[in-house]
C-alpha positions as a Markdown table, in Angstrom:
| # | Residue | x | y | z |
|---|---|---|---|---|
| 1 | Unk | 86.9 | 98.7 | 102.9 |
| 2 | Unk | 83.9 | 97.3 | 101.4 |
| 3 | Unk | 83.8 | 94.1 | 101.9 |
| 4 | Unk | 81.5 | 94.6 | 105.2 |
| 5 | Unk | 79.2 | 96.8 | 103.5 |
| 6 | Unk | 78.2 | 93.5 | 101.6 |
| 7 | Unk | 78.3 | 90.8 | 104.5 |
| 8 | Unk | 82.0 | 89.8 | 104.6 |
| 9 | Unk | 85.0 | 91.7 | 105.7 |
| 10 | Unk | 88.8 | 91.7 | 104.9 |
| 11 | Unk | 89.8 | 88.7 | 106.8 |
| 12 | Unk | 92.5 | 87.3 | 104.4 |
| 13 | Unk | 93.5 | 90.9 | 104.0 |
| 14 | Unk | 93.8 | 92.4 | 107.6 |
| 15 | Unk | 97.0 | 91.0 | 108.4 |
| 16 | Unk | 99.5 | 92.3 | 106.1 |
| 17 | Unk | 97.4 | 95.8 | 105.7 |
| 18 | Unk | 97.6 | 95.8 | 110.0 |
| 19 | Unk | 101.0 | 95.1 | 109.9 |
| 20 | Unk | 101.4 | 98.2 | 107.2 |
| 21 | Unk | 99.1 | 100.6 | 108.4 |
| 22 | Unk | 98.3 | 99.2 | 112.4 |
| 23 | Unk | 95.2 | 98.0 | 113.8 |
| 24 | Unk | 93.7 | 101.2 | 114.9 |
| 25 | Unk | 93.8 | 102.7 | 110.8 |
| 26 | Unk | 93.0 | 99.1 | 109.9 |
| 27 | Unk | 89.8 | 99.0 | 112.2 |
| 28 | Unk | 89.1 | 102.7 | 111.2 |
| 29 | Unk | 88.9 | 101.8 | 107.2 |
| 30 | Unk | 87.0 | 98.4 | 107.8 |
| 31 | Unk | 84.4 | 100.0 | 109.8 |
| 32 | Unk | 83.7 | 103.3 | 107.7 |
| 33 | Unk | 82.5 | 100.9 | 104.9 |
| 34 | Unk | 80.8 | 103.3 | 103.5 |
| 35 | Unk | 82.8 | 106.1 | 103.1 |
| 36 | Unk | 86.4 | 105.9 | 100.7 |
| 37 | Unk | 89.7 | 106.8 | 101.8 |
| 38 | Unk | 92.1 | 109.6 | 99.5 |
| 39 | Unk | 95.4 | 108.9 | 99.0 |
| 40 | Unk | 96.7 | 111.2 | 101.4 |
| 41 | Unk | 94.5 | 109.2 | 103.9 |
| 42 | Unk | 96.3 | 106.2 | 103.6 |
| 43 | Unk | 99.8 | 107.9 | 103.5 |
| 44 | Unk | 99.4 | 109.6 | 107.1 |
| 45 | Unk | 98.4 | 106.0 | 107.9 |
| 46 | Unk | 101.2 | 104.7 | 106.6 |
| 47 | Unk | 99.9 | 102.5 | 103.6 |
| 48 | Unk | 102.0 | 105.1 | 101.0 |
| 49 | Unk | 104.9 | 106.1 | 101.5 |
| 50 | Unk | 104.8 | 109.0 | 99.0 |
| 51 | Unk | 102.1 | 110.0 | 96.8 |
| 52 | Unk | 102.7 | 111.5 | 93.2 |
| 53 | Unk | 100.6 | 113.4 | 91.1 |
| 54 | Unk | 101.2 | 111.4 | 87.6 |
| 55 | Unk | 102.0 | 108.3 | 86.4 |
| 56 | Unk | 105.5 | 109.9 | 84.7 |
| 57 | Unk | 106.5 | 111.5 | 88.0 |
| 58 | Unk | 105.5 | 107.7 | 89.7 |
| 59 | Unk | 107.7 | 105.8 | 87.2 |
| 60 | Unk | 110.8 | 108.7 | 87.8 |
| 61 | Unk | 111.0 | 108.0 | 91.3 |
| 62 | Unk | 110.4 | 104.1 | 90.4 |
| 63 | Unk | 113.5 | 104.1 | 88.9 |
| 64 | Unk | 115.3 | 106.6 | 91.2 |
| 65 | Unk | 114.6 | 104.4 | 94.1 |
| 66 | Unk | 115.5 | 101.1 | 92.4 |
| 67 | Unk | 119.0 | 102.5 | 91.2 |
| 68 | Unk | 119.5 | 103.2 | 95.1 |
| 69 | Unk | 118.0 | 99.4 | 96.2 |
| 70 | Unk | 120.5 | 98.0 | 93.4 |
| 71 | Unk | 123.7 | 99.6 | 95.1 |
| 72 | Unk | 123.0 | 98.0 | 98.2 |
| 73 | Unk | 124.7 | 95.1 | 99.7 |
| 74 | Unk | 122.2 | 92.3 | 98.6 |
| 75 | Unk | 123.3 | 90.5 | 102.1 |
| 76 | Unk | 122.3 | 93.1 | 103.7 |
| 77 | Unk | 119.1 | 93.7 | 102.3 |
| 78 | Unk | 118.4 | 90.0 | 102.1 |
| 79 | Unk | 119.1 | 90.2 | 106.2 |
| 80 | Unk | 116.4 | 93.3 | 106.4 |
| 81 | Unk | 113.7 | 91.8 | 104.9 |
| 82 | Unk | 113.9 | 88.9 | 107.2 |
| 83 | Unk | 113.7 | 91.6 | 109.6 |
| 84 | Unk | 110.4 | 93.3 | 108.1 |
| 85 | Unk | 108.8 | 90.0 | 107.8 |
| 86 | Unk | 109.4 | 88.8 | 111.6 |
| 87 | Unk | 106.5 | 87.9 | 113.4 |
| 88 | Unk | 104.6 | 86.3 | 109.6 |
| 89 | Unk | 105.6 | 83.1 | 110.1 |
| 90 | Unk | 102.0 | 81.5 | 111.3 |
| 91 | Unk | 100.5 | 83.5 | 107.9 |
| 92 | Unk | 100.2 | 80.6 | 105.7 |
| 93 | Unk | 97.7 | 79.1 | 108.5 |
| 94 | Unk | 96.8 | 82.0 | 109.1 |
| 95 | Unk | 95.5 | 83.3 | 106.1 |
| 96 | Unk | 93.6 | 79.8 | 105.1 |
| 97 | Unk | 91.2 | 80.4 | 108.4 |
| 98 | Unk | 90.6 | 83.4 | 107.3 |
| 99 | Unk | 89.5 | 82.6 | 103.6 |
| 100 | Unk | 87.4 | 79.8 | 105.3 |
| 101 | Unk | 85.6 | 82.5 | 107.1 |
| 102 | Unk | 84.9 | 84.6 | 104.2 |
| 103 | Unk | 83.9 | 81.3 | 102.5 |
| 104 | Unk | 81.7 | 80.8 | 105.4 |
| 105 | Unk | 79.9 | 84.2 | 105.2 |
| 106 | Unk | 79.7 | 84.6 | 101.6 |
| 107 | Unk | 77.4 | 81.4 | 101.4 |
| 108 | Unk | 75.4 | 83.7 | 104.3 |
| 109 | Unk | 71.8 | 84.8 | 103.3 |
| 110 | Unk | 72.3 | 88.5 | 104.0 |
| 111 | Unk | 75.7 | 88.5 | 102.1 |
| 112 | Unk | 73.6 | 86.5 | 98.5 |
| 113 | Unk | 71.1 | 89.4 | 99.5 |
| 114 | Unk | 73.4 | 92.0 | 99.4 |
| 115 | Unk | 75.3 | 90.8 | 96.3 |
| 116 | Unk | 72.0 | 89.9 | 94.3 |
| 117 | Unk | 71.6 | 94.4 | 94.7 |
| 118 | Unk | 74.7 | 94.5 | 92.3 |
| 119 | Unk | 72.8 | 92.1 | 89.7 |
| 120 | Unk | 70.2 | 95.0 | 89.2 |
């Protein structure tokens, strides 16, 4: 991720991509700012669940996997997702501290420095 590379980091970000991927990939990508993950990177992490090699074969399995979702028992599913989603609660706090810290460091000196490069 970026965002350090330039002064910040991915504070409002970090907690749903942990929660995906774990703290370990999620401290891994942060702090290897400078180098870019592949696709298959973030699959063994966990971020993808299955990568495809065009668009057409994407929007194929789109549908193949939505036709299954829609024969589900909606209860059920509804019920699940609570499931997925336990633990979030505290986000919407959460996730306002955090953009107050990127606000805080993106009024920093050495972030304006490092954004002013991109101007050139």
């Amino acid at each position: 991720l970026s965002e350090l590379a330039i002064g910040i980091g991915p504070f409002v970000i970090e907690p749903v991509v942990s929660k995906k991927i774990g703290k370990t990939a999620m401290t891994e990508m942060t702090l290897a700012a400078h180098e870019w993950k592949t696709a298959d990177w973030a699959a063994t992490k966990g971020l993808y669940a299955n990568i495809f090699e065009t668009i057409e074969a994407l929007d194929v399995a789109i549908v193949d996997f939505t036709d299954k979702l829609s024969n589900y028992n909606p209860e059920a599913l509804l019920e699940m997702k609570k499931v997925f989603w336990e633990g979030t609660q505290h986000w919407d706090t959460l996730l306002l501290e955090r953009a107050a810290i990127t606000g805080k460091l993106v009024l920093s000196d050495f972030t304006k420095k490092a954004l002013s490069q991109f101007k050139k």
